[in-house]
N, C-alpha and C positions, 0 to 999 in steps of 0.2 A: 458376389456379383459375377455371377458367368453367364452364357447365351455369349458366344463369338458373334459380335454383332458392332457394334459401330464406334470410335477411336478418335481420343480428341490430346492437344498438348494445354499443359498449365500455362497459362503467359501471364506478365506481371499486373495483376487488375487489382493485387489487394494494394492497402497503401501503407505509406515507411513505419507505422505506426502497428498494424497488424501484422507486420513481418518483423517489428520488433518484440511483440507481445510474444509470437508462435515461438523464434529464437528461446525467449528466454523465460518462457512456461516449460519448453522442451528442457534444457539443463536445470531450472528449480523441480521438477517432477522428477528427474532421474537420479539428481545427487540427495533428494529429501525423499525417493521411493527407496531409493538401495538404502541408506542409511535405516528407514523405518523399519525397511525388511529384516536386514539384520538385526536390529536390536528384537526384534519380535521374535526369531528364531531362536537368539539369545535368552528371551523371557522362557520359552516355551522350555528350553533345555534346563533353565535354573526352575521349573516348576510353578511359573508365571505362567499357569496357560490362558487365563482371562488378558491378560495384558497382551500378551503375544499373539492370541489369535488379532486381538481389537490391531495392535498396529501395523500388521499384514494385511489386515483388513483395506483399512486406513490406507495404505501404499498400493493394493489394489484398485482401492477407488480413485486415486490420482490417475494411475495407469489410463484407466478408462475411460477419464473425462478429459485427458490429454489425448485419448487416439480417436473419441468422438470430436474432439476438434480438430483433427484433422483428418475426418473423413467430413466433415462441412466445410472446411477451405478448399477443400480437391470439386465437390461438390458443385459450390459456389462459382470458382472458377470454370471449370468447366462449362457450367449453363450460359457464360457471357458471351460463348462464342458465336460466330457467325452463321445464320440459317439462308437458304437459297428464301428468293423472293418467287413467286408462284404470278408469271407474267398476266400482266389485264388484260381481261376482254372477254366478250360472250360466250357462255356457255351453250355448248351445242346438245342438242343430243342423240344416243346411239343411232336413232333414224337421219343423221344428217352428220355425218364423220366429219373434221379438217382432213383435206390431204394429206399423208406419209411428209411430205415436203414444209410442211406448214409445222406440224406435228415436230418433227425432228429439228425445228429451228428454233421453237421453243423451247425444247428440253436444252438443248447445246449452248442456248443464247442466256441459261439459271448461271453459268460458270462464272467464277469468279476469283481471282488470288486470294483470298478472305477465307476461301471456305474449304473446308477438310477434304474434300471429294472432289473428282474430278466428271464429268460427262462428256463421253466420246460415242459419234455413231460413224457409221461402216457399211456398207453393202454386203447382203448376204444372198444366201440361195433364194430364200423366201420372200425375201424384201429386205427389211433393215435391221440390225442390231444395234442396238442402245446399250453402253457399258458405263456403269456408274464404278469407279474406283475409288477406293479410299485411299487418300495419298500417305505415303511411308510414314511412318510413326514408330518411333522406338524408345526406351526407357533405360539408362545405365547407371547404377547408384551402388555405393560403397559407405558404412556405413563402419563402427568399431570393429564389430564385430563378423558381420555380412557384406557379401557382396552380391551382385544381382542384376539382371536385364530382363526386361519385359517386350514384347513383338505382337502388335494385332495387326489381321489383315482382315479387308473385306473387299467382295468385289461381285454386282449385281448385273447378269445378262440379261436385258431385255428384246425379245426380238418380235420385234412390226410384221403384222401380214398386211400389206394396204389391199389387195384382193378381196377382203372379211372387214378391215379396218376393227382388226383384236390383236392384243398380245398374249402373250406369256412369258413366263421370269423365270429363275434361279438362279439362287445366291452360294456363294462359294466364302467361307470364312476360313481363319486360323490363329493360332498362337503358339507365341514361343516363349518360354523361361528359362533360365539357371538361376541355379539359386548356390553360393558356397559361403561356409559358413565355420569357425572357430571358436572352440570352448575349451573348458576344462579337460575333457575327456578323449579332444583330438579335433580334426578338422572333417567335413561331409562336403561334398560335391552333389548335386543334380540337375538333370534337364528334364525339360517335357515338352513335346512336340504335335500339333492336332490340327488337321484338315478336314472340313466339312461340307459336303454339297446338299442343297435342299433347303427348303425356306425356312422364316424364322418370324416372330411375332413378339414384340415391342420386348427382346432383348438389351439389355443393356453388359457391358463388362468393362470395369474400368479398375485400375490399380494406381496410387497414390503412393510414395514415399519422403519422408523426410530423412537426409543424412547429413553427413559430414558436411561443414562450411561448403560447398562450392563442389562438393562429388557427387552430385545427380545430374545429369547428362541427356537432356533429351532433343532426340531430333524429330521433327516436326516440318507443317506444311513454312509455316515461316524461318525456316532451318534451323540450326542446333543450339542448342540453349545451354546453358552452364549454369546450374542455381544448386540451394540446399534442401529444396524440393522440387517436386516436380509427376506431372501425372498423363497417364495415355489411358483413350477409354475409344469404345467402339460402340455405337447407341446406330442401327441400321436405319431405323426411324426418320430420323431427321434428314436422311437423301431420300428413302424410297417416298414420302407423304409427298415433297414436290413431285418429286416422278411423276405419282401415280394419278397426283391432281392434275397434273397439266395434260397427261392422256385424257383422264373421263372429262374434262372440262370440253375437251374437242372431239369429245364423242367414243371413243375409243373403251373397246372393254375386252376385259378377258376373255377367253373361247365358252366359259363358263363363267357366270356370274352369278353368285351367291353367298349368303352373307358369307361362310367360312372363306370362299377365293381373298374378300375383302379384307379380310382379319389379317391374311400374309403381305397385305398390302401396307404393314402399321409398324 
């Protein structure tokens, strides 16, 4: 899941019953996958290789039906959250513009505490700029064996000509990780760091973890959380679609318009 694009937190929507199942499918799959493991490497050694493939096998297939459930609870959660509402009223069209003033009160007036983004405009040389921010989101989790932090950023300039009554955009993303981690063999460190300018098209990047009791850490537009899971994701989509609806609704279009302009518009 990458395209640095749009950032959400996990908030409590599953209920005591599904966070008690995940809990303890999570340790029945780890202490009945290690166990299978080894006896399967055990068969393989004593010349059981039918046996020992089948029960690695077998502890494999736990593996993957325990991490496909929780790439659907990260999922799931995620979709519940809050989308901007796309204000009523007549659609105009290019030959009969709203005003810059009309125009920017609508975009300003989608904000809401509820919603991962922010919307701010500003006066500029040209006329106006419209900045859509994704509000701070971050991921901290500790784990047996790993430790780790996850960082998406987004942040969409649009700038008004009321002169033309057109705009134009670009979008500015990033991410951050570390990742450290202990085995047998010693311990590894790593980061990685990524800044991007230039548009993007129905990207999505989201990271999900499950750890230790109460060691995933995420800070979010509702502030910081403390659970045993926990997810941030960036989906650009779900700000720019108001944006861009509430400009053409009032007339408003790019300096060029064409299907491909539209497509950056998603």
């Amino acid at each position: 899941m990458t395209t640095e694009s749009c950032l959400r937190t996990l908030g409590p929507v599953n209920t005591n019953t599904d966070q008690r199942f995940a809990v303890i499918s999570r340790r029945v799959v780890f202490v009945v996958g290690s166990i299978l493991f080894v006896a399967g490497v055990l068969a393989i050694l004593n010349d059981q290789l039918a046996l020992g493939i089948g029960l690695i096998l077998v502890a494999a297939l736990g593996v993957a039906w325990r991490g496909l459930l929780t790439v659907r609870r990260g999922r799931r959660a995620l979709a519940a959250r809050e989308r901007a509402e796309v204000p009523d009223g007549p659609v105009r069209g290019a030959d009969a513009p709203a005003p810059v003033d009309d125009v920017v009160a609508a975009l300003v007036g989608m904000n809401s505490d509820e919603l991962p983004y922010t919307i701010e405009a500003s006066p500029s040389s040209d006329g106006v700029r419209v900045e859509v921010q994704w509000k701070h989101e971050e991921m901290r989790w500790q784990t047996l064996f790993v430790r780790g932090s996850q960082a998406y950023a987004w942040r969409m300039e649009v700038d008004l000509d009321p002169s033309k009554a057109t705009y134009k955009f670009v979008e500015h993303s990033g991410t951050a990780a570390v990742r450290a981690a202990a085995g047998p063999l010693g311990a590894v460190a790593y980061g990685t760091w990524t800044w991007k300018k230039g548009k993007t098209s129905g990207g999505t990047s989201m990271t999900f973890v499950e750890g230790a009791d109460g060691e995933v850490r995420v800070t979010g537009p509702a502030g910081p959380r403390t659970s045993w899971e926990g997810a941030v994701m960036i989906k650009p989509a779900d700000a720019k679609v108001p944006v861009f609806t509430v400009l053409r609704n009032n007339g408003w279009r790019p300096r060029l318009d064409w299907f491909g302009a539209r497509m950056f518009e998603k």
